[in-house]
C-alpha positions in Angstrom: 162.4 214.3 32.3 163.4 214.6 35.8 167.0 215.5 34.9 165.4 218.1 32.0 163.9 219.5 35.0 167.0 220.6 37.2 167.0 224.4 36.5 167.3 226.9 38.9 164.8 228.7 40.0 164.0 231.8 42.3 162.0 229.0 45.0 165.3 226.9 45.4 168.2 229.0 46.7 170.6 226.3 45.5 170.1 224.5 41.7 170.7 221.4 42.0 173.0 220.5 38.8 175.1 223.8 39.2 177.4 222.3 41.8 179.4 218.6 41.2 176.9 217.7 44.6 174.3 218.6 43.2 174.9 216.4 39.9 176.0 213.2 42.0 172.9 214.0 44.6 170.3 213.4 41.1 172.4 210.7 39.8 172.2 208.6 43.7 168.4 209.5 44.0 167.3 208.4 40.2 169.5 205.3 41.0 172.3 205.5 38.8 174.9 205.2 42.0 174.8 203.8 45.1 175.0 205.7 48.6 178.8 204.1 48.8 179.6 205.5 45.2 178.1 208.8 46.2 180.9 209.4 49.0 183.8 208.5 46.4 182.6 210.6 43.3 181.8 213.6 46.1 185.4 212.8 46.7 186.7 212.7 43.5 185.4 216.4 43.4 188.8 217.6 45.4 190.9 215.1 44.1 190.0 215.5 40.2 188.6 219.0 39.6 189.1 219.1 35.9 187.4 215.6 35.6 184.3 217.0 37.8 184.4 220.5 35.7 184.3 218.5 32.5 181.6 216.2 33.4 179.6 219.2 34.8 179.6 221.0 31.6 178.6 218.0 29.4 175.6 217.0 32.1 174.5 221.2 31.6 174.8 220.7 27.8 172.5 217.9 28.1 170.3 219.1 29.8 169.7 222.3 27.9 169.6 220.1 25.0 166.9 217.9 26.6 164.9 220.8 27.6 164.8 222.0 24.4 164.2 218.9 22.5 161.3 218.3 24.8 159.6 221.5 24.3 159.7 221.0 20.7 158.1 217.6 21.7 155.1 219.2 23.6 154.8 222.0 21.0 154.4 219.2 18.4 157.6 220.3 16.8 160.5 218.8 15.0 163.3 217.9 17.3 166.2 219.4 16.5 169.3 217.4 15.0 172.3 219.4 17.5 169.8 218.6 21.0 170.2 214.7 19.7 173.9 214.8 19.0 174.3 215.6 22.4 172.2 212.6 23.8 173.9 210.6 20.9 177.9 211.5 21.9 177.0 210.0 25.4 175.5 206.6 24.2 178.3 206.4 21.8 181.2 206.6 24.4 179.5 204.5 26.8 179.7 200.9 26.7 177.1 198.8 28.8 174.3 196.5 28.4 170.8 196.3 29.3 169.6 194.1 32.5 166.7 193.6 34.1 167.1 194.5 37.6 164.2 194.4 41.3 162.7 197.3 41.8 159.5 197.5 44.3 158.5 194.0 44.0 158.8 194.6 39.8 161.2 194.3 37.0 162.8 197.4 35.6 165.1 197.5 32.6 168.2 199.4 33.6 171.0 200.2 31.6 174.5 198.9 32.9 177.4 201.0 31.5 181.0 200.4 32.0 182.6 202.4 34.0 185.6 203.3 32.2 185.2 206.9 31.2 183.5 209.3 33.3 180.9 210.1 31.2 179.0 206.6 32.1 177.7 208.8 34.9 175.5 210.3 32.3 174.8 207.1 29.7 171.3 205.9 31.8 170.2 209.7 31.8 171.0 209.8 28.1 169.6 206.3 27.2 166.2 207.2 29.4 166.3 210.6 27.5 166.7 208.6 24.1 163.7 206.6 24.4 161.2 209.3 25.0 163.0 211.1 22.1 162.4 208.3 20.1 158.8 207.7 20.9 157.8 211.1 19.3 154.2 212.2 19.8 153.4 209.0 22.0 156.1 210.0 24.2 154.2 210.9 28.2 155.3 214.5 28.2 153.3 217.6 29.8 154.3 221.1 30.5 154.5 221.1 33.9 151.8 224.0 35.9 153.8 223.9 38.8 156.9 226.6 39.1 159.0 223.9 41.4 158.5 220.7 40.4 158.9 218.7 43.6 162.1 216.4 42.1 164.1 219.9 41.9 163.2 220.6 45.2 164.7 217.2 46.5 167.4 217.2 44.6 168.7 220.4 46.0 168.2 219.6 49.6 170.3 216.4 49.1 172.7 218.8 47.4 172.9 221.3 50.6 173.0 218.1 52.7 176.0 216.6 51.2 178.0 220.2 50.9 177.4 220.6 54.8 178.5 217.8 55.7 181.6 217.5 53.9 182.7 221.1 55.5 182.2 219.5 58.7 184.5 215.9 57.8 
């Protein structure tokens, strides 16, 4: 839902998934990469801009794909086939298994991918995203009241953060 909820709005001068820091800023704070990955895929951004623009544009496409399949969800409505095609491309090319891993004294299920194609950077977002999908009605989704959901707002700071600092190095 968190990743549904990276649009830009008129509160945050910078949207966080507009910009390749922006993407690998969500993808270090939900966990899916570690602070040391986070300097090579911000990286790969100079050294790979095709790579980075292609990724970008399938992480957009999910997300308005999740959006939309999730306001179907709290509308009661049918989900529409093309918003789960583009969850289901990403599990397909992603390879990876599921391991239990410590988080806060607890256990969390966390989805290991292998990190062959570039897309893996998306497969836990698309694998979290299937499992509400899946749970339909039952699934814990609200319309949120509040214009800038405080995730959004974090999310872009990292972003401005990380762009600063990489026109300093």
């Amino acid at each position: 839902m968190d990743f549904a909820n990276t649009i830009p709005s008129l509160r945050i001068p910078r949207p966080a998934l507009e910009n390749w820091p922006g993407l690998v800023g969500f993808l270090e704070q939900v966990g899916v990469i570690s602070s040391r990955r986070t300097s090579e895929l911000l990286r790969l951004g100079q050294a790979d801009p095709q790579t980075v623009d292609l990724l970008l544009r399938k992480a957009l496409a999910l997300r308005a794909a999740l959006r939309h399949a999730f306001e179907a969800m709290t509308r009661g409505e049918r989900i529409e086939r093309s918003d789960v095609e583009q969850v289901n491309d990403l599990l397909r090319v992603t390879e990876g298994h599921d391991e239990l891993v410590p988080e806060d004294q607890e256990w969390r299920l966390r989805l290991i991918a292998r990190e062959e194609h570039p897309e893996w950077l998306l497969a836990a977002i698309a694998r979290s995203a299937a499992e509400l999908l899946a749970e339909g009605a039952a699934a814990p989704l609200r319309r949120c009241a509040n214009g800038a959901c405080g995730n959004r707002s974090k999310v872009a700071a990292f972003a401005r953060r990380h762009s600063s600092r990489r026109g300093e190095s």
